[in-house]
C-alpha positions as CSV (number, residue, x, y, z in Angstrom):
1,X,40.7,-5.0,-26.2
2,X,37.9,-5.9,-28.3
3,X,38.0,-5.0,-32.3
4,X,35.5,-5.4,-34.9
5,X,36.8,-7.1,-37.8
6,X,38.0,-5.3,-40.7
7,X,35.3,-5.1,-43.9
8,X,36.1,-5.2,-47.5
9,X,35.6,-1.9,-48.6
10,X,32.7,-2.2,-51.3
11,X,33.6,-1.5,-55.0
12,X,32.3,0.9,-57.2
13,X,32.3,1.5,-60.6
14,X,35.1,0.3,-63.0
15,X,37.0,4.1,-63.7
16,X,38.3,3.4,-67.7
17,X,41.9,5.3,-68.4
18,X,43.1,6.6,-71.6
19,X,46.4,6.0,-72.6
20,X,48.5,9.0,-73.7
21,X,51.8,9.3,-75.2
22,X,53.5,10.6,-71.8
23,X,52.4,7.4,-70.6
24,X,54.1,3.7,-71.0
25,X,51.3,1.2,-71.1
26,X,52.6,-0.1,-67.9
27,X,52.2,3.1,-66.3
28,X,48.7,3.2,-67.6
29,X,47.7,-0.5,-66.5
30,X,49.2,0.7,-63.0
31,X,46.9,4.1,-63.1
32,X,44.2,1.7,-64.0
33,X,44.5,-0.9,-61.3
34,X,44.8,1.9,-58.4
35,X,41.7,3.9,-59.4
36,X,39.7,0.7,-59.7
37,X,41.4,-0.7,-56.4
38,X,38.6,-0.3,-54.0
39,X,41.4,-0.9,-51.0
40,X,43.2,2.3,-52.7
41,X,39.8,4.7,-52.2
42,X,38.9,3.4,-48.5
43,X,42.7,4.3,-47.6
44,X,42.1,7.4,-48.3
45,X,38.2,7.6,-47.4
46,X,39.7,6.4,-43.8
47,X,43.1,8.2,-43.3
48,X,46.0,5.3,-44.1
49,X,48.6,6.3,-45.7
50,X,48.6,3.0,-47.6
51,X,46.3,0.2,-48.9
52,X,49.0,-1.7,-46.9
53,X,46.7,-0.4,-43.8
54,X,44.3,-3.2,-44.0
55,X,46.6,-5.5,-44.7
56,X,47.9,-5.6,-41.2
57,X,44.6,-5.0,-39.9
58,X,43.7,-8.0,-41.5
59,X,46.5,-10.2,-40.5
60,X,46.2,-8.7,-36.9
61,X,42.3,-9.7,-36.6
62,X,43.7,-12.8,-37.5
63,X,46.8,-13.4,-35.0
64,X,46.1,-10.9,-32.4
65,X,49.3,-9.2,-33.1
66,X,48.2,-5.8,-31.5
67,X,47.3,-5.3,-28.0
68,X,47.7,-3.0,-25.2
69,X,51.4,-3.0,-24.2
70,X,52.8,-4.0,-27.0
71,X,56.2,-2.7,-28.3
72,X,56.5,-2.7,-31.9
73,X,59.2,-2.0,-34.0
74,X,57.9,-1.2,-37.9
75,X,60.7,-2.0,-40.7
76,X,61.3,-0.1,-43.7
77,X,58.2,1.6,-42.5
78,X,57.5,4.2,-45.5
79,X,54.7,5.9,-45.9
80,X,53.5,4.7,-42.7
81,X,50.3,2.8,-43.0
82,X,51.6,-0.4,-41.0
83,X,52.6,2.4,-37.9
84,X,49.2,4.1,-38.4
85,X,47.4,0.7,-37.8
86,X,50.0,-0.3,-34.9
87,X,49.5,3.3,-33.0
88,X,45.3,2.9,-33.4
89,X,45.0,-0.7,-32.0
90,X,46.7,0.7,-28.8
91,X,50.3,-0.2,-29.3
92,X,52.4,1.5,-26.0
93,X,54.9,2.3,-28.3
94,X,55.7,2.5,-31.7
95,X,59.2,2.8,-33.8
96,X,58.8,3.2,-37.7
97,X,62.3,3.0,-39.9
98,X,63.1,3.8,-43.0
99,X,65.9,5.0,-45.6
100,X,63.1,7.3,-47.0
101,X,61.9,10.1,-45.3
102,X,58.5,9.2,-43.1
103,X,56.1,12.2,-42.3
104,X,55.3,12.5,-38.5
105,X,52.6,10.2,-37.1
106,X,50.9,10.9,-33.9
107,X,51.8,8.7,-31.2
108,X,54.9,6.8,-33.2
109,X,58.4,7.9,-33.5
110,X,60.0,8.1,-36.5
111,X,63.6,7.7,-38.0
112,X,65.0,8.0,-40.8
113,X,68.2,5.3,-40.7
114,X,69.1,1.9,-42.1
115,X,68.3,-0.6,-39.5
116,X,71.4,-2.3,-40.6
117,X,73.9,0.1,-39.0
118,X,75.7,-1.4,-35.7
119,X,74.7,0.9,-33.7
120,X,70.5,1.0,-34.5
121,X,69.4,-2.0,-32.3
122,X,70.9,0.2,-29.1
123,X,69.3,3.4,-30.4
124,X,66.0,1.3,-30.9
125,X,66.2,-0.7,-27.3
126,X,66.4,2.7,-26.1
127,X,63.6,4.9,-27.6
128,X,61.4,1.5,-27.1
129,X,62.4,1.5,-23.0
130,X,63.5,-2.5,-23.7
131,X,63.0,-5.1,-26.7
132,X,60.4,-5.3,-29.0
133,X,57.7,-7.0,-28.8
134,X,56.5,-6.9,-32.2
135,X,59.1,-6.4,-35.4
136,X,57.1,-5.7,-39.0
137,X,58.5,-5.8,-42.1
138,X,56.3,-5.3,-45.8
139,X,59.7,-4.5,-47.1
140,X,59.8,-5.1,-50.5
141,X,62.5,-4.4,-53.8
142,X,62.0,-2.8,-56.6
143,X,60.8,-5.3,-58.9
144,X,62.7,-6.3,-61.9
145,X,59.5,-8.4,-64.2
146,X,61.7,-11.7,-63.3
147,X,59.8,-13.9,-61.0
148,X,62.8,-15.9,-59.7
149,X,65.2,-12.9,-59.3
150,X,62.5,-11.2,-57.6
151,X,61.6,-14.2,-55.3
152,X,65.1,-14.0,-54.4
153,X,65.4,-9.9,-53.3
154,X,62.3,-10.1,-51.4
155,X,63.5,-13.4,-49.1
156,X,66.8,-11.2,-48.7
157,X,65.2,-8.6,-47.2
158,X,63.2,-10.9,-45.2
159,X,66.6,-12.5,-44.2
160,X,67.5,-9.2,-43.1
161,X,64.5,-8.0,-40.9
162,X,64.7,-11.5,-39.6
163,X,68.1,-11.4,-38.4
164,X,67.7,-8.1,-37.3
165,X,64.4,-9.1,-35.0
166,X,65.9,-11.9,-33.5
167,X,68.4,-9.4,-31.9
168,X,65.9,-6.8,-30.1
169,X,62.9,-9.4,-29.7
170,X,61.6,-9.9,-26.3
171,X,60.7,-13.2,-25.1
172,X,57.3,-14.3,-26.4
173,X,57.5,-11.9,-29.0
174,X,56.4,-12.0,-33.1
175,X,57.5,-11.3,-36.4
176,X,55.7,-10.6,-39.3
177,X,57.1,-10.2,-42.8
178,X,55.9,-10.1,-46.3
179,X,58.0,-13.0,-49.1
180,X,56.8,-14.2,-52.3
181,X,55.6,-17.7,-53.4
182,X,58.2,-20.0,-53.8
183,X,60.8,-22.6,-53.2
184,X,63.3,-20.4,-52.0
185,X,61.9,-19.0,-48.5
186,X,62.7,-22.8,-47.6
187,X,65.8,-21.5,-45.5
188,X,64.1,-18.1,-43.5
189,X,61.3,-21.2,-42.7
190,X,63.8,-23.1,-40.6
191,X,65.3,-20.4,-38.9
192,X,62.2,-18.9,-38.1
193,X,61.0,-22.4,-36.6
194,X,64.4,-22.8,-34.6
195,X,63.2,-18.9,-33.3
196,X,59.6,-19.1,-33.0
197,X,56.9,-21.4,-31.4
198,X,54.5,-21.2,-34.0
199,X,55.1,-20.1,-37.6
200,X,52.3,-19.4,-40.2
201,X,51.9,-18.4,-43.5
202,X,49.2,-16.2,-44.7
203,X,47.9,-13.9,-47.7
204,X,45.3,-11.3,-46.4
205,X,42.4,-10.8,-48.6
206,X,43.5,-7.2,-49.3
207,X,46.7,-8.5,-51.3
208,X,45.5,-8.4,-54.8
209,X,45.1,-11.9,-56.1
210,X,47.0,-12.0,-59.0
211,X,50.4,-11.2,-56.6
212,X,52.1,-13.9,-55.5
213,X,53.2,-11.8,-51.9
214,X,52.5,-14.2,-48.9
215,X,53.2,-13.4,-45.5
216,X,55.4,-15.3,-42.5
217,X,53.6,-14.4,-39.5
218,X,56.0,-15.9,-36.5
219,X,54.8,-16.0,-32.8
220,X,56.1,-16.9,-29.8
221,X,59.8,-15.9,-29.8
222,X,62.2,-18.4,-27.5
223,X,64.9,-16.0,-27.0
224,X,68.3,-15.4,-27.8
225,X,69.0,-18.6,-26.3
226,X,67.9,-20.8,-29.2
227,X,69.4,-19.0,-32.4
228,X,71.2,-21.5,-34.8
């Protein structure tokens, strides 16, 4: 199926925020950024839930994630944006899980669980008629200001989703998930190139530039046959 490729939304003028006493400057420079984040106003110009959106439309115009047929399975899904973009580029079907509580999208089903419980991949297996094809994670903690303690959560969760693919993965199948710049990912690296064919990293241009979040974007999974 043939897709145009996703355009930078264009940016307008620069919105200027006052500060005010109920506000922390941080929660200021945060209002700031996201009225002034041009990939903030075309989420909501064009219906994503997220300016996540196009960063999965980006990485999928890319790697060809997304195609007719595809069973995809989206981790810590909330608010949606990365199922919206699944469902529209003609996924056949389309799990989204999270803790939080997700409001319905058309053509996805949606629960609210932690992936981690024993019996989720056999719920999932089920309500996906076989193994996914596709497992997505842009799960990310709750930052704490420390880069290296930060790193560190985010490869955890990686760790987690990774694990957690590798059981409910079809043959062939891919694995995308977002980590941070660093020496620590070092370790999800070889696992995911004991699992995978072909393992790429890659920052979309809609991640804002002055974040260090990269993603792993792993194709071509070789079974169950060749976990470590």
């Amino acid at each position: 199926m043939s897709r145009p490729p996703v355009k930078p939304p264009s940016r307008s003028l620069s919105v200027f925020v006052k500060s005010a006493k109920s506000r922390s400057p941080a929660s200021t420079a945060w209002l700031k950024r996201q009225l002034n984040d041009p990939y903030v106003a075309a989420a909501r110009q064009q219906g994503w839930r997220s300016r996540a959106a196009f960063k999965l439309l980006e990485l999928d115009d890319k790697f060809k994630l997304i195609h007719k047929g595809v069973r995809v399975l989206d981790l810590g899904a909330a608010p949606g944006g990365w199922t919206q973009v699944a469902v529209k580029r003609g996924a056949a079907s389309v799990l989204a899980v999270d803790l939080l509580p997700i409001d319905p999208i058309q053509g996805a089903v949606v629960i609210q669980g932690d992936f981690t419980d024993p019996d989720m991949p056999v719920r999932l297996t089920a309500d996906l008629g076989g193994g996914a094809d596709l497992v997505l994670s842009d799960m990310a903690p709750n930052t704490t200001g420390h880069a290296a303690t930060d790193h560190i959560r985010i490869v955890a969760l990686a760790e987690m989703a990774l694990d957690f693919a590798v059981g409910i993965l079809s043959p062939g199948g891919a694995f995308v998930a977002k980590v941070f710049q660093g020496g620590s990912e070092k370790q999800i690296l070889d696992v995911l190139k004991q699992n995978f064919s072909h393992v790429r990293h890659a920052k979309p241009p809609s991640s804002r530039k002055e974040s260090s979040e990269l993603y792993v974007v792993a194709m071509g999974f070789k079974g169950r046959s060749a976990e470590a």
